[in-house]
DRENLO-943471 format. One record per atom (N, C-alpha, C): residue number from 1; residue in one letter; chain; atom name; x, y, z. Coordinates in steps of 0.001 Angstrom, whole numbers. Example, Ala and Ser with C-alpha at 12.3 -4.5 7.8 and 13.67 -1.06 7.14 Angstrom:
BEGIN
R 1 A A N 13190 -5690 7800 $
R 1 A A CA 12300 -4500 7800 $
R 1 A A C 13200 -3300 7800 $
R 2 S A N 12850 -2250 7080 $
R 2 S A CA 13670 -1060 7140 $
R 2 S A C 12900 30 7870 $
This chain:
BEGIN
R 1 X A N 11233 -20672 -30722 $
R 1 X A CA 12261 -21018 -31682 $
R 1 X A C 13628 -20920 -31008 $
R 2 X A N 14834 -21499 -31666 $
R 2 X A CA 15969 -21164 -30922 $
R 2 X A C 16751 -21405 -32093 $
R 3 X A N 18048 -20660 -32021 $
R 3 X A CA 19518 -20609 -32906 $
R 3 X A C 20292 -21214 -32482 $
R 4 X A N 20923 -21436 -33370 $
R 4 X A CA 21847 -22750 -33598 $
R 4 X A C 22634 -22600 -32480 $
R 5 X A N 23106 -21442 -31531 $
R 5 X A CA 23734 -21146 -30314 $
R 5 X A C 23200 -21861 -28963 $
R 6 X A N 21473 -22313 -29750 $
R 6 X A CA 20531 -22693 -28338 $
R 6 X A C 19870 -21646 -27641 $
R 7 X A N 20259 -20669 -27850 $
R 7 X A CA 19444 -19116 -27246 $
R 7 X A C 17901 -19283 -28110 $
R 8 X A N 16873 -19104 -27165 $
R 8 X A CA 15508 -19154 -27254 $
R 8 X A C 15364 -17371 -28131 $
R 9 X A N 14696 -17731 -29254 $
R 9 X A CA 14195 -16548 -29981 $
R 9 X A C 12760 -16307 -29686 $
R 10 X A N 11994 -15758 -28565 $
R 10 X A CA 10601 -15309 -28824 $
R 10 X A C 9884 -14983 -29809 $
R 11 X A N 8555 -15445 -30232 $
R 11 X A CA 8037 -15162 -31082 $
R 11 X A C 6605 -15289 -30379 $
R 12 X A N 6210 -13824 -30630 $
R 12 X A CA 4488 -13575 -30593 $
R 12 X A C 3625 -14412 -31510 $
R 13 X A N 2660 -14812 -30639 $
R 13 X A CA 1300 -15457 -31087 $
R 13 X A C 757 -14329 -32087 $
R 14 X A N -37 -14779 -33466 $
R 14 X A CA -279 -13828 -34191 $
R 14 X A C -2005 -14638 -34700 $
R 15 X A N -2351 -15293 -34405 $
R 15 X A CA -3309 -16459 -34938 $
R 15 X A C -4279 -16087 -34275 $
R 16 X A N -5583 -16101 -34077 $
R 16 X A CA -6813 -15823 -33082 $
R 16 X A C -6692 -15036 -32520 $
R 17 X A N -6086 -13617 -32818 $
R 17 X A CA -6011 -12561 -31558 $
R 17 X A C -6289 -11361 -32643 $
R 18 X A N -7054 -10283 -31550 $
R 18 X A CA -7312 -9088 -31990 $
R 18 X A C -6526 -8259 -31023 $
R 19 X A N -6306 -6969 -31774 $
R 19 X A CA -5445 -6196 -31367 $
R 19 X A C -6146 -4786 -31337 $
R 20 X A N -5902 -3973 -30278 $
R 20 X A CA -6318 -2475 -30466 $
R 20 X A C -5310 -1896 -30020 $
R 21 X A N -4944 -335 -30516 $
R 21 X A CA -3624 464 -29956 $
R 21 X A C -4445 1551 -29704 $
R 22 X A N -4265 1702 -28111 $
R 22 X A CA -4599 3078 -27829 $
R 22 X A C -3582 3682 -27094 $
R 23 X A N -3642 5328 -26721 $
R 23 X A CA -2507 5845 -26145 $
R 23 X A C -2008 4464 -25132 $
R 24 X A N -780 4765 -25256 $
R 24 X A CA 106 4076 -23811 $
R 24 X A C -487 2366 -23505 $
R 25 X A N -830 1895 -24278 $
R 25 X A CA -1526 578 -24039 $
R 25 X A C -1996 -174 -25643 $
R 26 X A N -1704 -1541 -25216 $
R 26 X A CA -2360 -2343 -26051 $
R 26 X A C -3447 -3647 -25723 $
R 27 X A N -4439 -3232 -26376 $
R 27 X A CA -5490 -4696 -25715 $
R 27 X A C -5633 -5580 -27045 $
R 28 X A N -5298 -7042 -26182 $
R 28 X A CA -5697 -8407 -26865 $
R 28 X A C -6603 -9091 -26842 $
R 29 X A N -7117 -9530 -27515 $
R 29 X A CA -8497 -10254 -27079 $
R 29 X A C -7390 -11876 -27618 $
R 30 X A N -7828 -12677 -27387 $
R 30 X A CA -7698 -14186 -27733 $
R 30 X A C -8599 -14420 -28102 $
R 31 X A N -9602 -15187 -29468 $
R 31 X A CA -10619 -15722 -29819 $
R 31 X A C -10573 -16678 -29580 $
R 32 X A N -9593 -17742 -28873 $
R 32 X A CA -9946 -18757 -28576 $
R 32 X A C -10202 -19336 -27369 $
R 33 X A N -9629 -18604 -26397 $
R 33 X A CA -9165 -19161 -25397 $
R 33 X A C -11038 -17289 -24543 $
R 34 X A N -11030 -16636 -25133 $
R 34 X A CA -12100 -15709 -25021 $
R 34 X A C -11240 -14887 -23761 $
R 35 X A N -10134 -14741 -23920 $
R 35 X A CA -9520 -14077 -22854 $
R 35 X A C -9150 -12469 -23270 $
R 36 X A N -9324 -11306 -22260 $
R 36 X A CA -8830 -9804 -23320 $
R 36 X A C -7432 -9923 -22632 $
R 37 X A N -6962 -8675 -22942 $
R 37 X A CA -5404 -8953 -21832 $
R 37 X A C -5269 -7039 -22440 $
R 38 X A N -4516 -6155 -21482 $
R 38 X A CA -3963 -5407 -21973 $
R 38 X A C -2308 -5080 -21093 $
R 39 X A N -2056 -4779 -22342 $
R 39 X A CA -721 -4817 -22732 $
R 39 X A C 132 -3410 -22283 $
R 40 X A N 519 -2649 -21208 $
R 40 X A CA 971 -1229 -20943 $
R 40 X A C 2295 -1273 -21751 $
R 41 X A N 2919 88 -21916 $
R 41 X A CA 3303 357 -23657 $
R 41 X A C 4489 -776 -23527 $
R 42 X A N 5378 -876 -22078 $
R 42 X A CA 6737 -1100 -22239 $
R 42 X A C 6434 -2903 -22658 $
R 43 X A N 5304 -3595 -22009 $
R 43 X A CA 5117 -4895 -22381 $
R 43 X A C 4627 -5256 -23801 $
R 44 X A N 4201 -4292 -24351 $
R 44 X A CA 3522 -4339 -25759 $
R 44 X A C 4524 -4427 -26572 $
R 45 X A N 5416 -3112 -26280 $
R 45 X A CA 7130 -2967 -27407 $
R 45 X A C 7943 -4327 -27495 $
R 46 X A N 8189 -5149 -26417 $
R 46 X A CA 8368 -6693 -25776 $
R 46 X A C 7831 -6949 -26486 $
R 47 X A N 6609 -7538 -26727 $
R 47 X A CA 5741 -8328 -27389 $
R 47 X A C 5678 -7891 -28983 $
R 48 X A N 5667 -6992 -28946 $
R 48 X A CA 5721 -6642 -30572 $
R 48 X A C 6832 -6899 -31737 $
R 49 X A N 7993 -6608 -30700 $
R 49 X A CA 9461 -6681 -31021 $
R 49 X A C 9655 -8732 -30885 $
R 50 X A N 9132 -9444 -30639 $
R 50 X A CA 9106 -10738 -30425 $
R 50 X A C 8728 -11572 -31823 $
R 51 X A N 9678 -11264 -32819 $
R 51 X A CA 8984 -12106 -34033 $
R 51 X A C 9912 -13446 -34207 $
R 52 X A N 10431 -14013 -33134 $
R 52 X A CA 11176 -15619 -33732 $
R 52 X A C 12669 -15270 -34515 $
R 53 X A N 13399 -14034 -34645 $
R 53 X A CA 14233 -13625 -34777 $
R 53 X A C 15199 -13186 -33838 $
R 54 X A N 14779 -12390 -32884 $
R 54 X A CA 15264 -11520 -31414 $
R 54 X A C 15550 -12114 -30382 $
R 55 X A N 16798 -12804 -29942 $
R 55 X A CA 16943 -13147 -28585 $
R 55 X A C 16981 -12525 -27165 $
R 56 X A N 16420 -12401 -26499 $
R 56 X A CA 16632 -11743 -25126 $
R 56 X A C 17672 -10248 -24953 $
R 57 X A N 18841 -11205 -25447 $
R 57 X A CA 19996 -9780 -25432 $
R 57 X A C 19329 -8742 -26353 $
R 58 X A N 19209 -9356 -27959 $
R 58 X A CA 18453 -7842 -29080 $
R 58 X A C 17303 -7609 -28436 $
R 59 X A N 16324 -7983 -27705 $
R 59 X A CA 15015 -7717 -27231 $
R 59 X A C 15247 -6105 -26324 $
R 60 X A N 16395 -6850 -25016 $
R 60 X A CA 16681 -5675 -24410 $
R 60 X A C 17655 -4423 -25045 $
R 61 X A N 18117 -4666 -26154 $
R 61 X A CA 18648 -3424 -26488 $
R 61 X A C 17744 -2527 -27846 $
R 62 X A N 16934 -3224 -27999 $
R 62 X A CA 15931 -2513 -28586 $
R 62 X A C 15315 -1503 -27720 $
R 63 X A N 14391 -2334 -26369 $
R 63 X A CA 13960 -1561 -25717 $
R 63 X A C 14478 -419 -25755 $
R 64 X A N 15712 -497 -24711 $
R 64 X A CA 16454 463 -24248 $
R 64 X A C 17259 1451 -25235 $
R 65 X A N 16870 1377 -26807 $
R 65 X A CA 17011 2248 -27857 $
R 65 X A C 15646 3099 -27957 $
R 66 X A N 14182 2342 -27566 $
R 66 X A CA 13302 3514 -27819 $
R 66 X A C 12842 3784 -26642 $
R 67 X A N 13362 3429 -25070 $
R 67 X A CA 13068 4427 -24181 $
R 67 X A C 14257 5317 -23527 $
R 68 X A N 15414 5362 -24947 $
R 68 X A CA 16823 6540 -24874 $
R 68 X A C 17470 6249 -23286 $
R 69 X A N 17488 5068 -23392 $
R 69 X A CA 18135 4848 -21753 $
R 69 X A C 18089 3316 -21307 $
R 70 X A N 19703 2854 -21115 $
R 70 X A CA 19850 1305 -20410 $
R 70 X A C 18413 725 -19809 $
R 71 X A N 18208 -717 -20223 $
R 71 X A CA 17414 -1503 -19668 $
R 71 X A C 17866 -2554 -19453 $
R 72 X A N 17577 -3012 -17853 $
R 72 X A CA 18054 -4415 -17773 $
R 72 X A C 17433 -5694 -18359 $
R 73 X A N 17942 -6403 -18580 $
R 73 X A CA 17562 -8015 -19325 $
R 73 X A C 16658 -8415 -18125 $
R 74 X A N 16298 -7971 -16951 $
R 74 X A CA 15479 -8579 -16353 $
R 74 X A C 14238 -7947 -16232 $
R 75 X A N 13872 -7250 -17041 $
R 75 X A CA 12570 -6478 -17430 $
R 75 X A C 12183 -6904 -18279 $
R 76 X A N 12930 -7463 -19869 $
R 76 X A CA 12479 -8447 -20843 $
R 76 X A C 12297 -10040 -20065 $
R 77 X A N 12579 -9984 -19357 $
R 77 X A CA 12045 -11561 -18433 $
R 77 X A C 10924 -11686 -17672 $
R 78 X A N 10785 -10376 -17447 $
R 78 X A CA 9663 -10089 -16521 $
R 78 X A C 8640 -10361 -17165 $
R 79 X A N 8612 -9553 -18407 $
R 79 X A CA 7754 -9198 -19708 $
R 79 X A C 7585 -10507 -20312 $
R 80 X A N 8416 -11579 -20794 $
R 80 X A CA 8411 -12446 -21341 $
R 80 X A C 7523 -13433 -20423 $
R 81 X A N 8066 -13625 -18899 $
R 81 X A CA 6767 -14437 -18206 $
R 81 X A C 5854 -14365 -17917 $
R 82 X A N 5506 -12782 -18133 $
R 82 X A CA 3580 -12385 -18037 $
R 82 X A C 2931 -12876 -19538 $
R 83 X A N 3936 -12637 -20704 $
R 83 X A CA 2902 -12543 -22048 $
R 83 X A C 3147 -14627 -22405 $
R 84 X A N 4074 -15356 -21716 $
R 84 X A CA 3446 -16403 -21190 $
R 84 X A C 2537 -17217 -20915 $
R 85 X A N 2400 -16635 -19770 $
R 85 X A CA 1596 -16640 -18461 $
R 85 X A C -341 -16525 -19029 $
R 86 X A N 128 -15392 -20086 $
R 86 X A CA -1366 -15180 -20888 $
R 86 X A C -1568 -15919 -22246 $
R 87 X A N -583 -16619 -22439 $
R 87 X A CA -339 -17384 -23782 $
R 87 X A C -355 -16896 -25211 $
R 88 X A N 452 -15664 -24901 $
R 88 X A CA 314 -14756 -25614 $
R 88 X A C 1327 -15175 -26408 $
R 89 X A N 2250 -16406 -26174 $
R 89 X A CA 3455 -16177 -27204 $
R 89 X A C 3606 -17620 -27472 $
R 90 X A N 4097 -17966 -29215 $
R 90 X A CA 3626 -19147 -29837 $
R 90 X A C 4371 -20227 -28688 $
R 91 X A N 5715 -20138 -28032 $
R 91 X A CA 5878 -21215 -27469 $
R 91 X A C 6596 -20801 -26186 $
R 92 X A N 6455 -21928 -25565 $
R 92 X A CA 7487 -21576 -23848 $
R 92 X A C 9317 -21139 -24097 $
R 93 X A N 9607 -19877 -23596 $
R 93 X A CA 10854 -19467 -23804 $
R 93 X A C 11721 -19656 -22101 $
R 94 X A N 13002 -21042 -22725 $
R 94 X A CA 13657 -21596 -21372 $
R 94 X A C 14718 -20356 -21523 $
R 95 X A N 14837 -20248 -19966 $
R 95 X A CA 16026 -19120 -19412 $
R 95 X A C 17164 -20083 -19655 $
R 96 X A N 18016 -19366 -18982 $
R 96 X A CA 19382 -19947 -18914 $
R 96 X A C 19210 -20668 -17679 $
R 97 X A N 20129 -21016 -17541 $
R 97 X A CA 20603 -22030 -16523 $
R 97 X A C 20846 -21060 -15198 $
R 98 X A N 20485 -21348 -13949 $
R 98 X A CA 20760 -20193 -12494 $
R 98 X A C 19939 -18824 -12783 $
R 99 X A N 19091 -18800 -13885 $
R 99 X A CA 18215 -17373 -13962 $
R 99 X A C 16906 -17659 -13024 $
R 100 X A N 17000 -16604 -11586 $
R 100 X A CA 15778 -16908 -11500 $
R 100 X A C 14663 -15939 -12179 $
R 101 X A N 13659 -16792 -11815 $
R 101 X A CA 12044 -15679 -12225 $
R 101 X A C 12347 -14431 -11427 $
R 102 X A N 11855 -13459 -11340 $
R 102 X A CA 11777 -12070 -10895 $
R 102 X A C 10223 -11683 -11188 $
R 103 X A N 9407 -10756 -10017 $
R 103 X A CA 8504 -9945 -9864 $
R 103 X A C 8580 -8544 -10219 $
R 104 X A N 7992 -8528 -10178 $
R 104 X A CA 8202 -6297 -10405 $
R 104 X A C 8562 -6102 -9234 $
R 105 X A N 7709 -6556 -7992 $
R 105 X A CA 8325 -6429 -6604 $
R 105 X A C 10032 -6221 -6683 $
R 106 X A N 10504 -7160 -6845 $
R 106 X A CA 11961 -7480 -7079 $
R 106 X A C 12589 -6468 -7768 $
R 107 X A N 11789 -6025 -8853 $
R 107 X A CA 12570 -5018 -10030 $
R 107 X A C 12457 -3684 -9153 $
R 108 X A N 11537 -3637 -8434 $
R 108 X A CA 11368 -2432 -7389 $
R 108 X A C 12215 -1727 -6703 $
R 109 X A N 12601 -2942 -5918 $
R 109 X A CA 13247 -3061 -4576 $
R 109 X A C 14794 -2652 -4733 $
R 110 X A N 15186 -3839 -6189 $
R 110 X A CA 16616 -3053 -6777 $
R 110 X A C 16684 -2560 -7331 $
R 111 X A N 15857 -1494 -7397 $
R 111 X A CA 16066 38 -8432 $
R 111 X A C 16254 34 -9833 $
R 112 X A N 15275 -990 -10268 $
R 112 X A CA 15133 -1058 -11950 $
R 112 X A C 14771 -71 -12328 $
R 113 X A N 13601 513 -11822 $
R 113 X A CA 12497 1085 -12553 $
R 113 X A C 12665 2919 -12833 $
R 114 X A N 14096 3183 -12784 $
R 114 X A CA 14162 4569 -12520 $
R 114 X A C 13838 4870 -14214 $
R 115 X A N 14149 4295 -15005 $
R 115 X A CA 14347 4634 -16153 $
R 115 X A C 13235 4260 -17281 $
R 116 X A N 12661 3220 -16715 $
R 116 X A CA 11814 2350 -17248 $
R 116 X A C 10836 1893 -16493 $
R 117 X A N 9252 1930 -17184 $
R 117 X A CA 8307 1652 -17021 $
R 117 X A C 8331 -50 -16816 $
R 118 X A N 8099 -734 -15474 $
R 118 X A CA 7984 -1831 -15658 $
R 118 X A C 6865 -2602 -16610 $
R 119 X A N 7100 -3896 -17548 $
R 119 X A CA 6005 -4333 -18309 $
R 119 X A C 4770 -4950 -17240 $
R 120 X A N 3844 -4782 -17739 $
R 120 X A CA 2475 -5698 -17285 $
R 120 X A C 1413 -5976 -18013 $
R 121 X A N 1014 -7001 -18083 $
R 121 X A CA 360 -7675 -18580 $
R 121 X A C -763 -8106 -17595 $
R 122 X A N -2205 -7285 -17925 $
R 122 X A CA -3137 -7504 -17080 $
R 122 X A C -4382 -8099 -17677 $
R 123 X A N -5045 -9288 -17383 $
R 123 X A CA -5954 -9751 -17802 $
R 123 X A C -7931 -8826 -17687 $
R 124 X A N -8057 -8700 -18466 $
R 124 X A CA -9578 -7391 -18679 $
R 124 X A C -10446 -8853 -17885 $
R 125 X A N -11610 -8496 -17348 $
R 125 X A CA -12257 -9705 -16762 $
R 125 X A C -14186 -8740 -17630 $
R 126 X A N -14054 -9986 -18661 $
R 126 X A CA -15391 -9782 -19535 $
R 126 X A C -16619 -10141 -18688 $
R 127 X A N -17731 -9717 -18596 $
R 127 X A CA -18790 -10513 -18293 $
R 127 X A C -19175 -11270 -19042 $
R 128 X A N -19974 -12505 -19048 $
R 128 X A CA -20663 -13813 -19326 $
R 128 X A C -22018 -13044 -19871 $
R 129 X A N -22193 -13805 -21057 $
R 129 X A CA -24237 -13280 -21387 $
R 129 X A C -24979 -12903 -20174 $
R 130 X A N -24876 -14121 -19508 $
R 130 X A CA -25875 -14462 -18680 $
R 130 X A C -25496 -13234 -17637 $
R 131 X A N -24269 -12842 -17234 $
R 131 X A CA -24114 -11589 -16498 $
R 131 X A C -24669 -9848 -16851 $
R 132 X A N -24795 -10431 -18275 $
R 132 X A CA -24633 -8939 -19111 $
R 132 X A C -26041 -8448 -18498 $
R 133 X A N -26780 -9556 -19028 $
R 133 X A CA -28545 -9767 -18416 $
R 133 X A C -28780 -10025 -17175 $
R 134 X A N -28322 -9340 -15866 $
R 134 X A CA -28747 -9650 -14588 $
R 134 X A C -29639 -8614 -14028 $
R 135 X A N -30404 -8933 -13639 $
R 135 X A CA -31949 -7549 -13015 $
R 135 X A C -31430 -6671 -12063 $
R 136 X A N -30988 -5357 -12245 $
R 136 X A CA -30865 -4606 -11153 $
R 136 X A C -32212 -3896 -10773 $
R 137 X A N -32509 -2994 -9935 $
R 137 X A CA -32958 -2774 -9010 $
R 137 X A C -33751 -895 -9911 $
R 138 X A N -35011 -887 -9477 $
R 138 X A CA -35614 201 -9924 $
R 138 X A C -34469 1735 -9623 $
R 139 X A N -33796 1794 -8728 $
R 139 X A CA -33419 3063 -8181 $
R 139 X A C -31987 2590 -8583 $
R 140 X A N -31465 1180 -9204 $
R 140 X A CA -30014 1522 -9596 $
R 140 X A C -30562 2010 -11084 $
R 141 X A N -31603 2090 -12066 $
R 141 X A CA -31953 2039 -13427 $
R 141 X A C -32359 3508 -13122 $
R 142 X A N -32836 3991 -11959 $
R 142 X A CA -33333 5507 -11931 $
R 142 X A C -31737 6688 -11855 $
R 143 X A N -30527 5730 -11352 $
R 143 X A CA -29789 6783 -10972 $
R 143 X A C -28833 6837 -12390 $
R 144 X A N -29070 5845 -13358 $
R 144 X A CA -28220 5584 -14561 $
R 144 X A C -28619 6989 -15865 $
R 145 X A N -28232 7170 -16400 $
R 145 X A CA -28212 8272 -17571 $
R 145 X A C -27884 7421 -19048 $
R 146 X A N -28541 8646 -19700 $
R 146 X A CA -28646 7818 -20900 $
R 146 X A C -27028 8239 -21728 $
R 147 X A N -26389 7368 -22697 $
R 147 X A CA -26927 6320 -23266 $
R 147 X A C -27116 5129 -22428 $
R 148 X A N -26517 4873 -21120 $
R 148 X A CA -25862 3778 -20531 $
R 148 X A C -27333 3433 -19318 $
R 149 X A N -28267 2911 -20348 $
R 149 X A CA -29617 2578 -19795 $
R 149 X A C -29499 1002 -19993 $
R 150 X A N -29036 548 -20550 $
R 150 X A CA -28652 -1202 -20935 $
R 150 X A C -29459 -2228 -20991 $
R 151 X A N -30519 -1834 -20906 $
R 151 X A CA -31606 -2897 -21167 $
R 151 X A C -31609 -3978 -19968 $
R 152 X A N -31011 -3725 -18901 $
R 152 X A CA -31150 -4715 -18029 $
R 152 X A C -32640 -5308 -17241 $
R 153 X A N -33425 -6205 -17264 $
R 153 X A CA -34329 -6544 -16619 $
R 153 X A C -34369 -5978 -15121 $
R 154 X A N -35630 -5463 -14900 $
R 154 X A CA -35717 -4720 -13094 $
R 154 X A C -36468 -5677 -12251 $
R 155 X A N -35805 -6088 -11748 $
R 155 X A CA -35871 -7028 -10239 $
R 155 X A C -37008 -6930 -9983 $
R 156 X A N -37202 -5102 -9497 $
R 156 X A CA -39120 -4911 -8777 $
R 156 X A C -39516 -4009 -9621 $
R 157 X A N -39320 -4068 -10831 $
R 157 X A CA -40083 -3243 -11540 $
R 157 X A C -41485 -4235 -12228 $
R 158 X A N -41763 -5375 -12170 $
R 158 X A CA -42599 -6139 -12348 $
R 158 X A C -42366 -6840 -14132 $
R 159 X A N -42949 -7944 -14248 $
R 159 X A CA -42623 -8678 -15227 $
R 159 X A C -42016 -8011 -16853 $
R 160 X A N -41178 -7976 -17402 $
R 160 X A CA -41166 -8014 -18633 $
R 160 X A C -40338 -6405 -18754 $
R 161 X A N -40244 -5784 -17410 $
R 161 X A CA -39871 -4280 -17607 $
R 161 X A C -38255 -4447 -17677 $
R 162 X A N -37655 -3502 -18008 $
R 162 X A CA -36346 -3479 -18107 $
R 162 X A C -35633 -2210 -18129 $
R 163 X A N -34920 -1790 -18024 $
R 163 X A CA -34180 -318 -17864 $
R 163 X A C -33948 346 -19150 $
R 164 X A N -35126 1440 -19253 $
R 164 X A CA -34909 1940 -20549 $
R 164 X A C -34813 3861 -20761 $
R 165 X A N -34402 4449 -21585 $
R 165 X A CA -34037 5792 -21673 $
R 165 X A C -35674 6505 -21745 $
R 166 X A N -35656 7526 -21012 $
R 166 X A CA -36576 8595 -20684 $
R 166 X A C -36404 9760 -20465 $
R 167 X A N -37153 10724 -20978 $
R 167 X A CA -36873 11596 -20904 $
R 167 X A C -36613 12360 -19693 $
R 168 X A N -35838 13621 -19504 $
R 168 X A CA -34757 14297 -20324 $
R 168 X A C -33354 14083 -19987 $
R 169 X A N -33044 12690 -20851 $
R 169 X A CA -31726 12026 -20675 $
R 169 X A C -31296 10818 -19366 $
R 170 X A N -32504 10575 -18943 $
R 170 X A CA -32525 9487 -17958 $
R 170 X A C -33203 8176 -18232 $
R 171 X A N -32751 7314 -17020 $
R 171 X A CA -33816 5940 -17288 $
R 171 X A C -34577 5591 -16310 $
R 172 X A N -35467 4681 -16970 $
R 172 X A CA -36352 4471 -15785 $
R 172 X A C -36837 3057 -16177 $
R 173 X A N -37704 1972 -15287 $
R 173 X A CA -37746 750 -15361 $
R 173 X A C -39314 1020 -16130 $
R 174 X A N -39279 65 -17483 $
R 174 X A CA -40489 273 -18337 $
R 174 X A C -40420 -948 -18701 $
C-alpha cells in the first residue's frame, strides 16, 4: 500500500498462513506455497507491526520503543527484504530512490548490531512423504529410543518389517 506522500506502507500477508509463538521466535507455515519459515523475535515484531498503516520511519521507531534503544532504518530493510524474499508480505515494498539493499554482513561490519538483534528470516526445510518413508538400516532403528521409533521401513530387516518400539524403551526392526 502507499500514502498519499508515496511512502510504501507494509502490510503482512494474513491469508493461508499458520502461525506459532514460541519463546524468542515465530514459525510460519504458508499453506500454499507449503513453505515453514521462522521468524527470530526482532523479524517477527517487523512483521507483526506491518499492517498497511506503518511506514518504514513508524516501523523503526516502534522497534526501537520495545527494544528501549535507537534502531537504524536499515534493520527494518533488512527485515522487510527477507519477509519478501519468503512472500511473507501482501505486496513488493519500493525503497527510495539511492537506498541500497544491505546484508546483516553489512549491518555487522558497521556496528548496527550493538543494540539490536539483527532480523532473520529462515526457511524450516520439511521432508516430502516419500522422504518421511525412506528404509533405514537395522542398527540405525536399533540405536533409536522410543517414542522416536517412526515406523520407518528396514532396508535389511527383510520384507514388510519396519522400525518399531520394544521393550525396555527401545526399537528394533519387526
Amino acid at each position: 500500500m502507499k500514502r498519499s506522500n508515496g511512502k510504501d506502507l507494509p502490510k503482512a500477508r494474513e491469508k493461508d498462513l499458520v502461525t506459532r509463538q514460541i519463546p524468542g521466535e515465530l514459525l510460519v507455515y504458508d499453506l500454499k506455497r507449503h513453505k515453514a519459515f521462522c521468524l527470530n523475535d526482532t523479524a517477527a515484531a517487523i512483521w507483526k507491526s506491518c499492517n498497511g498503516r506503518r511506514d518504514v520511519n513508524e516501523l523503526t521507531r516502534l522497534l526501537g520503543g520495545d527494544r528501549k534503544s535507537p534502531v537504524d532504518e536499515k534493520v527494518v530493510w533488512l527485515a522487510l527484504d527477507q519477509l519478501e524474499k519468503s512472500n511473507l508480505l501482501r505486496e513488493k515494498v519500493s525503497r527510495p530512490a539511492g537506498l541500497p539493499r544491505v546484508s546483516r554482513r553489512d549491518l555487522i561490519r558497521v556496528g548496527v548490531v550493538a543494540a539490536i538483534t539483527l532480523p532473520l528470516v529462515t526457511m524450516i526445510a520439511a521432508p516430502v512423504a516419500a522422504q518421511v518413508g525412506s528404509p533405514i538400516t537395522t542398527t540405525t532403528c536399533n540405536g533409536r529410543l522410543q517414542p522416536n521409533c517412526g515406523g520407518n521401513p528396514c532396508s535389511n530387516g527383510g520384507p514388510g518389517t519396519t522400525c518399531q518400539p520394544k521393550a525396555p524403551g527401545g526399537c528394533s526392526c519387526q
